[in-house]
BAPA-504811 format. One record per residue (C-alpha): residue number from 1; residue in one letter; x, y, z. Coordinates in steps of 0.001 Angstrom, whole numbers, plus 500000, padded with zeros to 6 digits. Example, Ala and Ser with C-alpha at 12.3 -4.5 7.8 and 13.67 -1.06 7.14 Angstrom:
<recs>
<rec num="1" residuo="a" xx="512300" yy="495500" zz="507800"/>
<rec num="2" residuo="s" xx="513670" yy="498940" zz="507140"/>
</recs>
This chain:
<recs>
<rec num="1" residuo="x" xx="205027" yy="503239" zz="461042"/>
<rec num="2" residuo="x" xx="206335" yy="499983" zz="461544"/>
<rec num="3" residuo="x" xx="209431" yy="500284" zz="459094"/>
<rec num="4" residuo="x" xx="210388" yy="504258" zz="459935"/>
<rec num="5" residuo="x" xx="210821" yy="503184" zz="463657"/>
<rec num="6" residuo="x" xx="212977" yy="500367" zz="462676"/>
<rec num="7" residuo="x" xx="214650" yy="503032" zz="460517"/>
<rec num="8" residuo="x" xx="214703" yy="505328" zz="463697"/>
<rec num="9" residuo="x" xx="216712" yy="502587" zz="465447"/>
<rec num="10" residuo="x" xx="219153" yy="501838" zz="463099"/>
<rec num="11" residuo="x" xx="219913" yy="505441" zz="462575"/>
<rec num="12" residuo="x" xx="220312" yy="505317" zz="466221"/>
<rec num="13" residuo="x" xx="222949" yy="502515" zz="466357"/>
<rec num="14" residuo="x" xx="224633" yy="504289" zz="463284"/>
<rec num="15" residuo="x" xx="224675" yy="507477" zz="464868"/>
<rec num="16" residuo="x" xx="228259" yy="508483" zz="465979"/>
<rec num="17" residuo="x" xx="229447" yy="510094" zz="469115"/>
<rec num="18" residuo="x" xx="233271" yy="511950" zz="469864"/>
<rec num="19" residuo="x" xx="234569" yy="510648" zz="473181"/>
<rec num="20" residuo="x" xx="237285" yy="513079" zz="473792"/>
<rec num="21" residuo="x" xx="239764" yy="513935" zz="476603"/>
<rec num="22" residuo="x" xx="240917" yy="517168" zz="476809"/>
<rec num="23" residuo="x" xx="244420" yy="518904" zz="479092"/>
<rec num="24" residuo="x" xx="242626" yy="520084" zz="482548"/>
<rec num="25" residuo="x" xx="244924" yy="522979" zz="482093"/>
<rec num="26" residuo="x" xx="244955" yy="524174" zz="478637"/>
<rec num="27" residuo="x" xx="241804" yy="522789" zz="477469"/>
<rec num="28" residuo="x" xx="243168" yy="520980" zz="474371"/>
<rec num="29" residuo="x" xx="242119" yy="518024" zz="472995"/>
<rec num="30" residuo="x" xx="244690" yy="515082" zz="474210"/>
<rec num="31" residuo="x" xx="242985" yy="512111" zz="472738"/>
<rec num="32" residuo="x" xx="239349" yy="511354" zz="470971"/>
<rec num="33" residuo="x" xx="237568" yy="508477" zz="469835"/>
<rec num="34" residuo="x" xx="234681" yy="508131" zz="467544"/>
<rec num="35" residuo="x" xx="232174" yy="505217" zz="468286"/>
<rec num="36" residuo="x" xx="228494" yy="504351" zz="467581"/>
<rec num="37" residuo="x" xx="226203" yy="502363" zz="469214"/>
<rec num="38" residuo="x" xx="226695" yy="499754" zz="466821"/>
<rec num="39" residuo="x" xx="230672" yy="499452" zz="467012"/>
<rec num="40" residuo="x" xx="230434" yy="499358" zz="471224"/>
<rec num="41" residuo="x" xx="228045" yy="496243" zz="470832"/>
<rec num="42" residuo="x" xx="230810" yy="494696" zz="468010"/>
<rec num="43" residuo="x" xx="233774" yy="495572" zz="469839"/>
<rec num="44" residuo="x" xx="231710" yy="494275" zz="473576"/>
<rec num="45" residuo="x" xx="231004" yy="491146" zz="471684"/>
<rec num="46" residuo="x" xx="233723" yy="490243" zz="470004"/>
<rec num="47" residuo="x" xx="235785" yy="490971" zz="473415"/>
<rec num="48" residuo="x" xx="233159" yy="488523" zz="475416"/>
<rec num="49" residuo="x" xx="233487" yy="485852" zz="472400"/>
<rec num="50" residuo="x" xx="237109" yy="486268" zz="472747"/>
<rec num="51" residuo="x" xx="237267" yy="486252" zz="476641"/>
<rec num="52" residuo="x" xx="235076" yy="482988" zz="476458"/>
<rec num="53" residuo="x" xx="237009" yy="481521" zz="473873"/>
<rec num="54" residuo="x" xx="240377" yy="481670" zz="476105"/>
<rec num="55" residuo="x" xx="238369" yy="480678" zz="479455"/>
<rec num="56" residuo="x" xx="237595" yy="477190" zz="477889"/>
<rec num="57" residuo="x" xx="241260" yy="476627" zz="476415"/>
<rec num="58" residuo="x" xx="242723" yy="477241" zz="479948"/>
<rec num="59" residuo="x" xx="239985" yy="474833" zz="480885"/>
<rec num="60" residuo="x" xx="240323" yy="472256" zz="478345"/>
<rec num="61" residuo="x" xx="244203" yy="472069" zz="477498"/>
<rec num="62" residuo="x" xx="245771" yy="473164" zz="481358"/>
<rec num="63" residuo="x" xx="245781" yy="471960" zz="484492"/>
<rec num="64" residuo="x" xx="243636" yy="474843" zz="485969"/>
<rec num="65" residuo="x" xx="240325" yy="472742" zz="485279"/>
<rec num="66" residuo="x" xx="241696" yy="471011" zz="488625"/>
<rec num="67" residuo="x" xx="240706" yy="473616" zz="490314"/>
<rec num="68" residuo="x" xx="237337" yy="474189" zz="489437"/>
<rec num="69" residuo="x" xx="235569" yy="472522" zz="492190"/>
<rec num="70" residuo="x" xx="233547" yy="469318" zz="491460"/>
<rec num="71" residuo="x" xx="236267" yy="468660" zz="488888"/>
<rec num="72" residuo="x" xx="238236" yy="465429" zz="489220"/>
<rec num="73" residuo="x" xx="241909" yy="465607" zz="489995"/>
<rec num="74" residuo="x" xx="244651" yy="463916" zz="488198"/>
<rec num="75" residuo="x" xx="244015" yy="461179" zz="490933"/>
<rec num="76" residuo="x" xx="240440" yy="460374" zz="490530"/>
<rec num="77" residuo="x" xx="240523" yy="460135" zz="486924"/>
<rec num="78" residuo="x" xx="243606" yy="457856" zz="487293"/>
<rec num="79" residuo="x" xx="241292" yy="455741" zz="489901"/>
<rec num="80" residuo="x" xx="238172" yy="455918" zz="487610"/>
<rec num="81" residuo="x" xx="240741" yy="454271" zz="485033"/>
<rec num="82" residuo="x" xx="242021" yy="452013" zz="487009"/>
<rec num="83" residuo="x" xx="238441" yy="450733" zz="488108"/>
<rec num="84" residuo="x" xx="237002" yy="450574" zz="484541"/>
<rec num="85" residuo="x" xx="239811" yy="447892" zz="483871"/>
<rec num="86" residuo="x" xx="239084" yy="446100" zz="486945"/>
<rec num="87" residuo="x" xx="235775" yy="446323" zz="486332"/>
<rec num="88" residuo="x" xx="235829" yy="444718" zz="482746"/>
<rec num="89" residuo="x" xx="237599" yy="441904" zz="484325"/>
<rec num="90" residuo="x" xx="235189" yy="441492" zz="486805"/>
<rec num="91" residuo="x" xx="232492" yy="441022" zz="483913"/>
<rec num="92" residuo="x" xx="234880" yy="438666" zz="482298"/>
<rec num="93" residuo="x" xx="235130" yy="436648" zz="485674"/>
<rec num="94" residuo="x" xx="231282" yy="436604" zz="486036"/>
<rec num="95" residuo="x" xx="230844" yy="435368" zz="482974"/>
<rec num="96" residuo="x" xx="233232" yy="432117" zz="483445"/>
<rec num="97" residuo="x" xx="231792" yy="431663" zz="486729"/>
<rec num="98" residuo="x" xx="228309" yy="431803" zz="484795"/>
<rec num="99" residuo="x" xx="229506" yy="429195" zz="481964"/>
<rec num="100" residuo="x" xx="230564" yy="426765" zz="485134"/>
<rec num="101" residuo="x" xx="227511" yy="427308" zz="486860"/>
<rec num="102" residuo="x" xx="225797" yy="426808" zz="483484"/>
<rec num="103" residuo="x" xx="228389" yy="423418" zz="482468"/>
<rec num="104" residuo="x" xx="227274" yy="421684" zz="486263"/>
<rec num="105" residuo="x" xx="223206" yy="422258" zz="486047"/>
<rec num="106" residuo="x" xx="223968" yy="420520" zz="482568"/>
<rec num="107" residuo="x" xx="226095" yy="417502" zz="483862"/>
<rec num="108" residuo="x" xx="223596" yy="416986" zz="486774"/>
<rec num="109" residuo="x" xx="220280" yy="417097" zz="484060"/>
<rec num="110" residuo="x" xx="222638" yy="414201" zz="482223"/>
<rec num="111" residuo="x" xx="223109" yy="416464" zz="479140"/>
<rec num="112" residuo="x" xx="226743" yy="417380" zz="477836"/>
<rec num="113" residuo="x" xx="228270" yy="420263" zz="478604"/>
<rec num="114" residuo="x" xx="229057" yy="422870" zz="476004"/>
<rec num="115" residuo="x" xx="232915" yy="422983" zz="475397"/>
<rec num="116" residuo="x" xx="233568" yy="427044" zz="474549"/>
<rec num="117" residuo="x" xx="236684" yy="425788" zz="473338"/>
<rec num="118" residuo="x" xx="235545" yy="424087" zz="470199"/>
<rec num="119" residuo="x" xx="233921" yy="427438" zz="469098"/>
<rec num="120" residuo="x" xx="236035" yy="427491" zz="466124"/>
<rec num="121" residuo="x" xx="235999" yy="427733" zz="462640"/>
<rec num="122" residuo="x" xx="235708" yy="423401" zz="461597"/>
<rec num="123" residuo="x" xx="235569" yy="424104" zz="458216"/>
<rec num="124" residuo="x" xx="239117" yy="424253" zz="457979"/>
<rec num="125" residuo="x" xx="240926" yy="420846" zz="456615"/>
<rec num="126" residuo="x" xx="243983" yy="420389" zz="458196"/>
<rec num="127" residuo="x" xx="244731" yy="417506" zz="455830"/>
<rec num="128" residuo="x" xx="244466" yy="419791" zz="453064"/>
<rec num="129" residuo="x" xx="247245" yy="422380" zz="454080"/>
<rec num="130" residuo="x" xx="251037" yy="421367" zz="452405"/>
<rec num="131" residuo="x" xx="253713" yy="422692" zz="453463"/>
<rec num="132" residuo="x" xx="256124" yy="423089" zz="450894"/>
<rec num="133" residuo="x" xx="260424" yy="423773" zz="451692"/>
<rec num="134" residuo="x" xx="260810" yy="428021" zz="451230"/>
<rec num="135" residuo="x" xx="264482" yy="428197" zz="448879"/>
<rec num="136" residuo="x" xx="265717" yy="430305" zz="451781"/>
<rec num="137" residuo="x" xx="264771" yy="427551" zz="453752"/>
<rec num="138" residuo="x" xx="266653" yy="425213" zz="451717"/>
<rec num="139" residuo="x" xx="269720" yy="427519" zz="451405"/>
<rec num="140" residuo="x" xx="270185" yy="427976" zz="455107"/>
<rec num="141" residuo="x" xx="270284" yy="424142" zz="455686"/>
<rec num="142" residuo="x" xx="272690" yy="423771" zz="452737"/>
<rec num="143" residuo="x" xx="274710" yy="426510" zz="454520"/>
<rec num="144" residuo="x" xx="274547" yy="424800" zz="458162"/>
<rec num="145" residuo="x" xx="275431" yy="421564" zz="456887"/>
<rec num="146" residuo="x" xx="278424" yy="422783" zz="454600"/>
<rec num="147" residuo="x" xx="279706" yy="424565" zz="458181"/>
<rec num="148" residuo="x" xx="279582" yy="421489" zz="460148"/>
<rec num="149" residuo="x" xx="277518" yy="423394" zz="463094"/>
<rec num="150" residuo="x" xx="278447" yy="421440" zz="466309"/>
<rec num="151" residuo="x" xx="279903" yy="418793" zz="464407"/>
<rec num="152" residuo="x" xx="280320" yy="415802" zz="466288"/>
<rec num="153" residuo="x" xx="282403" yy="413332" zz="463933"/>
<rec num="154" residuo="x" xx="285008" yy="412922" zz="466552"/>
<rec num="155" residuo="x" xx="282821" yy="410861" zz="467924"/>
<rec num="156" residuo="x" xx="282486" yy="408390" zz="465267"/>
<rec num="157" residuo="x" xx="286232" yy="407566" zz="465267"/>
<rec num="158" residuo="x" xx="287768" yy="410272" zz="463087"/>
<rec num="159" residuo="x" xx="290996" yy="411186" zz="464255"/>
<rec num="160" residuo="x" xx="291792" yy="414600" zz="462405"/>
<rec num="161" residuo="x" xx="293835" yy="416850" zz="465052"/>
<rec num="162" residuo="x" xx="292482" yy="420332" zz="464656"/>
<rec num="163" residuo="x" xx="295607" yy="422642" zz="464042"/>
<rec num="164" residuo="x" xx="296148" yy="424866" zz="467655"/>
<rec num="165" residuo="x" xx="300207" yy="425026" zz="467168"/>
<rec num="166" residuo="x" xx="299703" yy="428926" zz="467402"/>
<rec num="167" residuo="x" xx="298702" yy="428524" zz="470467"/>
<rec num="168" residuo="x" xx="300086" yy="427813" zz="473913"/>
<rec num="169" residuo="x" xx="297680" yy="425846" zz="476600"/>
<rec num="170" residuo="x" xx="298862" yy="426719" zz="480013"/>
<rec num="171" residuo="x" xx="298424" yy="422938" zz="482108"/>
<rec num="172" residuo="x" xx="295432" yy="423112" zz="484157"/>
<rec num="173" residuo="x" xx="296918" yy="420977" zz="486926"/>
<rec num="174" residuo="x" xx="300262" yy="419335" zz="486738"/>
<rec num="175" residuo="x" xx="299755" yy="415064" zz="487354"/>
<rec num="176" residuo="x" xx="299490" yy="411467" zz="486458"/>
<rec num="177" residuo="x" xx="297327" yy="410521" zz="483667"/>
<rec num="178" residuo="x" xx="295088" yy="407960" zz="485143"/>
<rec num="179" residuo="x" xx="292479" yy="408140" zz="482616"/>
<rec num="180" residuo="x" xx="293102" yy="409130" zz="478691"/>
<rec num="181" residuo="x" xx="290119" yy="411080" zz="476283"/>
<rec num="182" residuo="x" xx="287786" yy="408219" zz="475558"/>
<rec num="183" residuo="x" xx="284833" yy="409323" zz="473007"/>
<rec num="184" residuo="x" xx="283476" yy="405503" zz="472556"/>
<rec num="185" residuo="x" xx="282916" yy="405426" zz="476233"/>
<rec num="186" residuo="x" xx="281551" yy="408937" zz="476898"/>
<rec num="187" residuo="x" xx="284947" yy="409827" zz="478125"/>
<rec num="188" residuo="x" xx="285446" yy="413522" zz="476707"/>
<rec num="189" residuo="x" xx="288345" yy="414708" zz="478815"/>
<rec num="190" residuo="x" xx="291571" yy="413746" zz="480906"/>
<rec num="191" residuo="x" xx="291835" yy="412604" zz="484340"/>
<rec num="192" residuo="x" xx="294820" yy="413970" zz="486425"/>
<rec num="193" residuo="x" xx="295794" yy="412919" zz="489941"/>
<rec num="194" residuo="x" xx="297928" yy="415330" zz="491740"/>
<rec num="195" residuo="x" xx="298200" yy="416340" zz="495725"/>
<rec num="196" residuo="x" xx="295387" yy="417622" zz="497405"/>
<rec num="197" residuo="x" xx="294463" yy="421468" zz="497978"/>
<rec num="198" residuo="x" xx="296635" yy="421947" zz="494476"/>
<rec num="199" residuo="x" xx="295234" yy="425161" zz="492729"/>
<rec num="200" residuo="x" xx="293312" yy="424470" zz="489172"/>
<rec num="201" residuo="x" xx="294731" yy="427441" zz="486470"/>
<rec num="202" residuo="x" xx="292811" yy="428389" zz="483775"/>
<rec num="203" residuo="x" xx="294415" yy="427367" zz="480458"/>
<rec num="204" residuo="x" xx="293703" yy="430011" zz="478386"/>
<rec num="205" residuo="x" xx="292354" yy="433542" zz="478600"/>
<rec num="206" residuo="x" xx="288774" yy="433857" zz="478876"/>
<rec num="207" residuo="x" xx="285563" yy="434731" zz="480176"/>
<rec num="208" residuo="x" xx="283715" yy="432097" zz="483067"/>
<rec num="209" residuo="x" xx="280341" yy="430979" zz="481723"/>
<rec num="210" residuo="x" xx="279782" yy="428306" zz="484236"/>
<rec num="211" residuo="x" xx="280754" yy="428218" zz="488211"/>
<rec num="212" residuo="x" xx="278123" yy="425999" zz="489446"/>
<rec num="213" residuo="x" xx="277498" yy="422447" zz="491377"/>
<rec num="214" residuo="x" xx="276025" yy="419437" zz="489744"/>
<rec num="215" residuo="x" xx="275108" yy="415997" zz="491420"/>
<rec num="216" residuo="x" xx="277601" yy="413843" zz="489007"/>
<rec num="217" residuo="x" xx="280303" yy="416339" zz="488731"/>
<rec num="218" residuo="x" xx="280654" yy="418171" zz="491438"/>
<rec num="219" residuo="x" xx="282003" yy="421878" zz="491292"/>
<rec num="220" residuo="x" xx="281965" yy="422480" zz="487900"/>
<rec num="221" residuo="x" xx="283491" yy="425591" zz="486051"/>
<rec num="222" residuo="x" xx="283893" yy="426481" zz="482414"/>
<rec num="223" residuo="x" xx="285729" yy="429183" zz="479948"/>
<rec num="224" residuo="x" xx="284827" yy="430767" zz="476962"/>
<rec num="225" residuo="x" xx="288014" yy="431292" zz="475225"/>
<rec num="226" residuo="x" xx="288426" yy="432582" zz="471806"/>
<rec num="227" residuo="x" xx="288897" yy="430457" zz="468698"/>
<rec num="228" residuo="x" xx="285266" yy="428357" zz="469819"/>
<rec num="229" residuo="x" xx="287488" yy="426846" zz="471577"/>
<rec num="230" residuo="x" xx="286016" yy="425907" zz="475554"/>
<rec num="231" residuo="x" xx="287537" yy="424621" zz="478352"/>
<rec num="232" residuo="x" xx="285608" yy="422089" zz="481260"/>
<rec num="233" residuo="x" xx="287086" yy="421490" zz="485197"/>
<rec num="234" residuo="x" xx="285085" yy="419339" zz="486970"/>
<rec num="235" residuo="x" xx="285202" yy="417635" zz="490150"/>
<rec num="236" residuo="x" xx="286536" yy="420791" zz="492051"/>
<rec num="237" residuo="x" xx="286287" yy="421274" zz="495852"/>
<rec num="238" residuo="x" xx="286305" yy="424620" zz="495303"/>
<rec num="239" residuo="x" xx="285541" yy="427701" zz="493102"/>
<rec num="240" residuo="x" xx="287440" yy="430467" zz="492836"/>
<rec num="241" residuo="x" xx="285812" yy="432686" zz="490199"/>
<rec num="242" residuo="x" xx="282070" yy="433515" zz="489386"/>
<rec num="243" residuo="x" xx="280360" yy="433672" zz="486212"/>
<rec num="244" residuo="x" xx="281208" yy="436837" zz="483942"/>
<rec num="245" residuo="x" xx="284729" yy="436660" zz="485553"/>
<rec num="246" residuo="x" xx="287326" yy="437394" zz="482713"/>
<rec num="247" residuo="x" xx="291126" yy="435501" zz="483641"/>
<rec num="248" residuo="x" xx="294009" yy="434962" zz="481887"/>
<rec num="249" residuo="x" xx="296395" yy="432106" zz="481196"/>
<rec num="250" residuo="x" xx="297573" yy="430640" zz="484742"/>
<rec num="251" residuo="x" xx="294969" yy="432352" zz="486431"/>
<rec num="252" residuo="x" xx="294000" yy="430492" zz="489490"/>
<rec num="253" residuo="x" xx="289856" yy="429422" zz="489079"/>
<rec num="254" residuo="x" xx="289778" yy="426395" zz="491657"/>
<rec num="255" residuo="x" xx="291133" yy="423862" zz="494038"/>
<rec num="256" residuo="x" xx="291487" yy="420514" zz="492910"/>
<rec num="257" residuo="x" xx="289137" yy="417944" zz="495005"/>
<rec num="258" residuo="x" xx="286738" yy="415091" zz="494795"/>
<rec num="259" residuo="x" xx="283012" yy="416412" zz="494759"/>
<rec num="260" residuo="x" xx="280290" yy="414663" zz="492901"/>
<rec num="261" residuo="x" xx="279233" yy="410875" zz="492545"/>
<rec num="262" residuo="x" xx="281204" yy="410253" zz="489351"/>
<rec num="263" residuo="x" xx="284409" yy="410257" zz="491171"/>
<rec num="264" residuo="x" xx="287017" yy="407744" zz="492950"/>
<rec num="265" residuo="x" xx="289246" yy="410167" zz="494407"/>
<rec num="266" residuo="x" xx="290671" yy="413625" zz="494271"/>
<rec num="267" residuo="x" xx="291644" yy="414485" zz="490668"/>
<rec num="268" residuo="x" xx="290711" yy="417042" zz="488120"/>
<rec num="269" residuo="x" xx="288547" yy="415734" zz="485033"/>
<rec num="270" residuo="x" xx="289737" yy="418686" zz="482169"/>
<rec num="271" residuo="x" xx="287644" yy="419175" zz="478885"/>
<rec num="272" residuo="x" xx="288457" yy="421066" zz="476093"/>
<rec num="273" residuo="x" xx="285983" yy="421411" zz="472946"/>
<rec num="274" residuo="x" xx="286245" yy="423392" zz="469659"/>
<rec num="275" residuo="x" xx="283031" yy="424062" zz="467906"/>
<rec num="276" residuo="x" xx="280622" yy="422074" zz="470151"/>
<rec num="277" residuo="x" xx="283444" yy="419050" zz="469522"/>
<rec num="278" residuo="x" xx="284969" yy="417424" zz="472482"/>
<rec num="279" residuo="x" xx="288985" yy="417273" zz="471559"/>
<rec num="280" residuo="x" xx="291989" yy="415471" zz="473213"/>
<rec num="281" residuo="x" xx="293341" yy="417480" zz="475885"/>
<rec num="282" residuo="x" xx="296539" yy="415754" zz="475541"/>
<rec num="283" residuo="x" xx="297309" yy="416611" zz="471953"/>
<rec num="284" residuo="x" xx="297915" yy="420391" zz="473548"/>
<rec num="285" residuo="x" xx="298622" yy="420342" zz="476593"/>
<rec num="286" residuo="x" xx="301730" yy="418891" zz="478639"/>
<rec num="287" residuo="x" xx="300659" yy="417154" zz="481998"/>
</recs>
């Protein structure tokens, strides 16, 4: 009995049935459609599976589970994020506090106090680790010291005159020499006196990389030029240009004064290096 009514019901789901629609007018058959039971529970299924299926993308992968109410907004998740980092430091805190709390009952029992910063691995010999020169290593200082990198031999009394005769140093001020380029006495420029409120020109063209005030020299202002070559004005009463300024050749940069403490009077104290090297003005330039 059992098995011929589940054979009743099957037949049933299998069993097919025309739904038809016919012309009101002429009676024929427009459209028809042949289902079973069975196919309107696939097809209902599949289209609820489906419908389900493209409810939770929206949901997962869209902004529209913002509006499903009791779901957090862009805000509050930003806020729950923002309070799960402060609340890891807050642990962190806690637990110093703890270890200090924990370090001063220890101090006032008379014990020692456990330093968290020798937690580390001690079974490492320093004494043991050599550290041997790399053959880059050893190239690049061979390389450095075959350039002469900020070479400062003027200053031991060699006398070589780099070769500028290419090039034409507009005079910075136009003076008396009262005091010549003096390496052996930390003398690395020329002192010119000339009349008050004269204008300071730049002596080559160039970029400002220093318009400042120091407590020995006074208004101080330097140029870049090309070549490595640098120029130095110091003791200015004022400046004229600011750093980043680019000027030319007779360019006017300052006004010629007597600022800072390593001074006697108004004059200009003029500078010029090549490669880090303080050089005689006065080899170049006509004062």
């Amino acid at each position: 009995m059992i098995k011929e009514k589940k054979k009743r019901i099957v037949n049933k789901l299998k069993h097919k049935y025309r739904l038809s629609i016919y012309n009101d007018d002429t009676f024929e058959e427009v459209w028809f459609l042949r289902l079973s039971r069975l196919n309107v529970f696939s097809i209902l299924g599949t289209s609820i599976l489906l419908f389900t299926i493209g409810i939770i993308v929206l949901i997962a992968f869209t902004p529209l589970r913002e509006f499903i109410p009791g779901y957090p907004d862009g805000n509050m998740r930003r806020n729950i994020i923002s309070n799960v980092y402060k609340l890891d430091s807050l642990e962190h805190e806690l637990e110093i506090r703890d270890r200090y709390f924990e370090s001063i009952n220890t101090i006032i029992r008379g014990g020692t106090p456990l330093s968290y910063e020798s937690e580390q691995d001690t079974t490492i010999r320093y004494e043991e680790i050599s550290f041997d020169k790399s053959e880059h290593d050893s190239l690049l200082r061979q390389q450095i010291e075959e350039e002469e990198l900020f070479n400062l031999s003027i200053l031991t009394g060699t006398t070589n005159k780099t070769d500028f005769s290419s090039i034409h140093f507009y005079p910075p001020v136009k003076g008396l020499v009262t005091n010549s380029f003096s390496p052996n006495e930390n003398h690395f420029g020329t002192d010119i006196v000339t009349a008050s409120n004269k204008v300071v020109s730049a002596t080559l063209d160039g970029t400002i990389t220093i318009a400042n005030w120091t407590l020995e020299t006074g208004y101080v202002i330097q140029i870049q030029h090309n070549n490595n070559l640098i120029s130095v004005y110091k003791h200015n009463s004022e400046l004229l240009k600011k750093v980043g300024n680019h000027v030319k050749a007779g360019d006017a940069i300052a006004i010629i004064g007597n600022s800072g403490e390593l001074t006697s009077g108004p004059h200009l104290h003029f500078e010029l290096w090549h490669n880090g090297t303080p050089i005689d003005p006065e080899d170049y330039v006509a004062f």
